[in-house]
VEXDREN-2710 file (C-alpha; in Angstrom, 1 decimal):
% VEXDREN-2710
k/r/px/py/pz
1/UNK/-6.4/15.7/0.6
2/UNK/-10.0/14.7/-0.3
3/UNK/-11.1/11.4/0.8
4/UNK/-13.9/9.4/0.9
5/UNK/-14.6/6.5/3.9
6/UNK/-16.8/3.6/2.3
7/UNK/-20.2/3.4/3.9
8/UNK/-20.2/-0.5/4.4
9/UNK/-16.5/-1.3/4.8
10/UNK/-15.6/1.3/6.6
11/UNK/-11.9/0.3/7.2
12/UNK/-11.6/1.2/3.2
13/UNK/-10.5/5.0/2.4
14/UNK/-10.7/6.0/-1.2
15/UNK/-7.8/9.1/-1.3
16/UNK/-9.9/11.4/-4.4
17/UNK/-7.1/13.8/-5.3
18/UNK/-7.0/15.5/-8.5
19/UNK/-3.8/15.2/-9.4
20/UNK/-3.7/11.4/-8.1
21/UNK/-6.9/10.4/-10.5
22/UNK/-5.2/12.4/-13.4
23/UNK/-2.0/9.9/-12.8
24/UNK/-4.1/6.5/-12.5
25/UNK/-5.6/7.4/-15.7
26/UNK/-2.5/7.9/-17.2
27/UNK/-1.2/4.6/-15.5
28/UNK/-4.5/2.7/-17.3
29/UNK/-3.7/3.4/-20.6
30/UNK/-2.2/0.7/-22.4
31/UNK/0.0/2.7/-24.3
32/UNK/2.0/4.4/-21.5
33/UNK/5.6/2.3/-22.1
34/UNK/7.1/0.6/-19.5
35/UNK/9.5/3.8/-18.1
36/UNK/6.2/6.1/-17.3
37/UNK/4.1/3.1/-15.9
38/UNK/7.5/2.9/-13.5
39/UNK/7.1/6.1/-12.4
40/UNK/3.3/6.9/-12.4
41/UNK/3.4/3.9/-9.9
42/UNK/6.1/5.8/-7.8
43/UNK/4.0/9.5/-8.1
44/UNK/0.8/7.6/-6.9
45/UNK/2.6/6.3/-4.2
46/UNK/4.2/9.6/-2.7
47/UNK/0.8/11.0/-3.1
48/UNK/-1.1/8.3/-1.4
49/UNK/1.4/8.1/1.3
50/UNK/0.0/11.8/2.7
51/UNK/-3.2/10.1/3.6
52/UNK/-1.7/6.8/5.0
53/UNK/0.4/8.6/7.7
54/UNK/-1.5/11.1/8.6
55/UNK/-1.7/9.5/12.3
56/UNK/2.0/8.7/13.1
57/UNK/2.3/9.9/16.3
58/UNK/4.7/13.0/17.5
59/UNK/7.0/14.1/20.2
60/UNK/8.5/16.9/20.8
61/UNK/12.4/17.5/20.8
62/UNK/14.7/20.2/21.2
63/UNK/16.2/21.3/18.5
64/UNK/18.5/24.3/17.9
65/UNK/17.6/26.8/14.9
66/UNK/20.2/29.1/13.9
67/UNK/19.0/31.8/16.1
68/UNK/17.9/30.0/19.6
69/UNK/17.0/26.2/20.4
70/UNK/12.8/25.5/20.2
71/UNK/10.7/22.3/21.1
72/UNK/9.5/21.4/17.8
73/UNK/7.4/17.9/16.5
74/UNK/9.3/15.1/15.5
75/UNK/8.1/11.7/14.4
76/UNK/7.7/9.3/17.7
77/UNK/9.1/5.8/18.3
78/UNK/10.6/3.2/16.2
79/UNK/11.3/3.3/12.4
80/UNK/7.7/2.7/10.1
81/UNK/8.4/-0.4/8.0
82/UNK/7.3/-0.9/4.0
83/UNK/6.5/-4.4/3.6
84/UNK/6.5/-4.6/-0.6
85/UNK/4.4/-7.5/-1.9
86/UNK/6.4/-9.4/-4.0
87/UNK/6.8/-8.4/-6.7
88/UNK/4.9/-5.7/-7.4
89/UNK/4.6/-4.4/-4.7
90/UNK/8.5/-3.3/-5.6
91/UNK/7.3/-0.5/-7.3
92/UNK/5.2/1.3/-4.9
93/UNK/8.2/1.5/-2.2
94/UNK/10.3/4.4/-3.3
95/UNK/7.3/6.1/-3.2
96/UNK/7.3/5.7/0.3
97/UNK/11.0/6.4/1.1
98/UNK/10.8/9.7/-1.0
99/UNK/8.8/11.1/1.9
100/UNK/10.3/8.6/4.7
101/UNK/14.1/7.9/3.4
102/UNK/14.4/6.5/7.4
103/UNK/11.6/4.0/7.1
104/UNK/12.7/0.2/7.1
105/UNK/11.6/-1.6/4.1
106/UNK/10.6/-5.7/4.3
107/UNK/9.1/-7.8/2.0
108/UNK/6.4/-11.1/1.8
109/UNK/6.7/-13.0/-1.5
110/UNK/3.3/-14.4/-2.8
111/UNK/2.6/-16.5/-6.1
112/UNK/-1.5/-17.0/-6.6
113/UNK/-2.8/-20.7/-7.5
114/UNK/-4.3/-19.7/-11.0
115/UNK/-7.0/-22.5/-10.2
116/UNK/-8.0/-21.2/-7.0
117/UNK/-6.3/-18.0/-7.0
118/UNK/-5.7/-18.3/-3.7
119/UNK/-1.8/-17.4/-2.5
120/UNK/0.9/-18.9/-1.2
121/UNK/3.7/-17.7/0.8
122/UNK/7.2/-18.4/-0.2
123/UNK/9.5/-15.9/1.6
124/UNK/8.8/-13.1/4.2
125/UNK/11.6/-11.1/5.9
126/UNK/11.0/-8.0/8.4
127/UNK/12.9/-6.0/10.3
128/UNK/13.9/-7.8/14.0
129/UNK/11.6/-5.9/17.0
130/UNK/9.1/-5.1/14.9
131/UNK/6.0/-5.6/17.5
132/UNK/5.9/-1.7/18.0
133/UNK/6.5/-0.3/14.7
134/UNK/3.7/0.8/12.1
135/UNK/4.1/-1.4/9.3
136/UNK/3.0/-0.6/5.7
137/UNK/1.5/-3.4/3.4
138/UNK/2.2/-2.4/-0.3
139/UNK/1.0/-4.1/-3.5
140/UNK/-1.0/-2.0/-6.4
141/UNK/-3.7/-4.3/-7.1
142/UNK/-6.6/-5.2/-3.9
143/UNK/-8.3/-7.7/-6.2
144/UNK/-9.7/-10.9/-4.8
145/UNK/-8.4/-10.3/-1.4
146/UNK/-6.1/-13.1/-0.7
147/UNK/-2.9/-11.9/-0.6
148/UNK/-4.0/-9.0/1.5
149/UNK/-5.3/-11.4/4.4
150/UNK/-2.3/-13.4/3.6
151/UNK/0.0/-10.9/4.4
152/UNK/-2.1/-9.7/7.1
153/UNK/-1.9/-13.0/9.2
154/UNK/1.9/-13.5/8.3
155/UNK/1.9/-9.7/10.3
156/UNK/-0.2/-10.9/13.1
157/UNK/1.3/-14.0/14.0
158/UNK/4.1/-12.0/14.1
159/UNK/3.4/-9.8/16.8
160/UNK/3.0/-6.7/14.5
161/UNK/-0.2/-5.1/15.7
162/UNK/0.5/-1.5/13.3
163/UNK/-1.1/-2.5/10.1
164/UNK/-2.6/-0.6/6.8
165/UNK/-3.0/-1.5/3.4
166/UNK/-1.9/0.4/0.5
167/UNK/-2.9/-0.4/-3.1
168/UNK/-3.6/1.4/-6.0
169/UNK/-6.6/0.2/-7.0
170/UNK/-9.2/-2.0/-5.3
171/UNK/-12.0/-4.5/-6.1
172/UNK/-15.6/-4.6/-4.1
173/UNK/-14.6/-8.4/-3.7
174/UNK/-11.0/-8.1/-2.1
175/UNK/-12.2/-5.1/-0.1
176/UNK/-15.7/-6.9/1.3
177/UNK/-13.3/-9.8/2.1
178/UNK/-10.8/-8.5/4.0
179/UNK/-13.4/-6.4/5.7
180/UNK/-14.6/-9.1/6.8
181/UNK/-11.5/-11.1/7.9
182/UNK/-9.3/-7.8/9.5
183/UNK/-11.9/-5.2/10.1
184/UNK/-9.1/-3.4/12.3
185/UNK/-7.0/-2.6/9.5
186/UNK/-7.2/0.1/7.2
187/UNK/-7.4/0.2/3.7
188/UNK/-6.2/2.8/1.4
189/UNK/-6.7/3.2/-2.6
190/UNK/-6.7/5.6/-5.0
191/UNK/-9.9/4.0/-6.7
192/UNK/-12.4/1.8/-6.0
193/UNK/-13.0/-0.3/-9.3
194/UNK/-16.1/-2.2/-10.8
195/UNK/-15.6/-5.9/-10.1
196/UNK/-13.4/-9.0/-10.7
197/UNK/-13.4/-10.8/-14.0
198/UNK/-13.5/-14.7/-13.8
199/UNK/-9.5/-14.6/-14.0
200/UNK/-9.4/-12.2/-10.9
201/UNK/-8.3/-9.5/-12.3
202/UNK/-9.9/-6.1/-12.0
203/UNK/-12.4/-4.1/-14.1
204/UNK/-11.7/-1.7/-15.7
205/UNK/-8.2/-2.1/-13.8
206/UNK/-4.6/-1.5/-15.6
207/UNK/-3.6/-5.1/-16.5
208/UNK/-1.3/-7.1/-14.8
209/UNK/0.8/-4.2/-12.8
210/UNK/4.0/-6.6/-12.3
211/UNK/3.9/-7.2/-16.0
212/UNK/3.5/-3.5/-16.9
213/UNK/6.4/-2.9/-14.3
214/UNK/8.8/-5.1/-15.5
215/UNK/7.8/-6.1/-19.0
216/UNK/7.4/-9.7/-18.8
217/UNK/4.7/-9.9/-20.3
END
């Protein structure tokens, strides 16, 4: 799958697929209803998720065909864990199990201070020994950055070493900053947008994805 590594922030991958820029167009227009927003967010997801595991490691196991056993490749260590950013991060988890039904799925709840627009944490759950597993960080919208370091440190202070980012879109601003605060982690998007407005929202973006999702809005 084509993608492109940004030149300055080089932890940022931009995964330019046809068939996944065809979808997020689709998922930007304001007249796709609720039900296909729900499930362009899903098919971005499963497509995206190619990219983002493409360095689990492997072991080899034997395994018994119908005709003789074989060594063949089979994912290595413990179970890779979805942490879903509250709440839409909901969305973009099925996605994810689709390909990995075995994968452990957590979640971190952030609400964002519409003064500062800087988040808060109000509930975070993962799985217990999760120091050695590859953990997941899902929410559709990288915009001003926040809730990605957020969740980050939560991770770190945890233990959990394993860390990428998964969104659907991304600002310059949120990627520049957490560049700058977790250069070890990578990102991964399906588009690299134009810039914040003054609300924090992006441009030309898709809205507010966890109204879209669940139509509160």
């Amino acid at each position: 799958m084509p993608i492109k590594q940004h030149a300055v922030f080089t932890n940022f991958h931009e995964v330019q697929h046809p068939l996944l820029q065809h979808k997020l167009s689709l998922l930007r227009d304001r007249n796709t209803d609720k039900k296909e927003f729900n499930e362009l967010i899903g098919e971005i997801s499963t497509l995206l998720v190619y990219e983002v595991t493409k360095d689990l490691p492997l072991i080899n196991k034997v395994i018994d065909t119908p005709l003789e056993s074989c060594e063949m490749p089979v994912l290595a260590g413990k179970k890779p864990v979805i942490l879903a950013v509250l709440r839409a991060g909901i969305g973009m988890v099925d996605g994810f199990l689709n390909l990995m039904p075995s994968a452990r799925v957590a979640h971190i709840g952030l609400y964002r201070d519409e003064t500062t627009l800087e988040p808060h944490l109000y509930y975070f759950k993962i799985p217990s020994h999760s120091k050695d597993r590859q953990f997941y960080i899902c929410d559709p919208m990288l915009a001003t950055g926040g809730s990605a370091i957020r969740a980050i440190d939560k991770l770190k202070s945890s233990g959990v070493r394993k860390i990428s980012f998964v969104c659907i879109l991304a600002a310059p601003e949120g990627v520049e900053r957490v560049f700058h605060a977790h250069p070890d982690v990578p990102l991964f998007a399906a588009k690299l947008d134009r810039k914040l407005n003054k609300k924090g929202y992006i441009l030309p973006g898709l809205g507010d994805a966890g109204d879209r999702m669940f139509g509160t809005k």
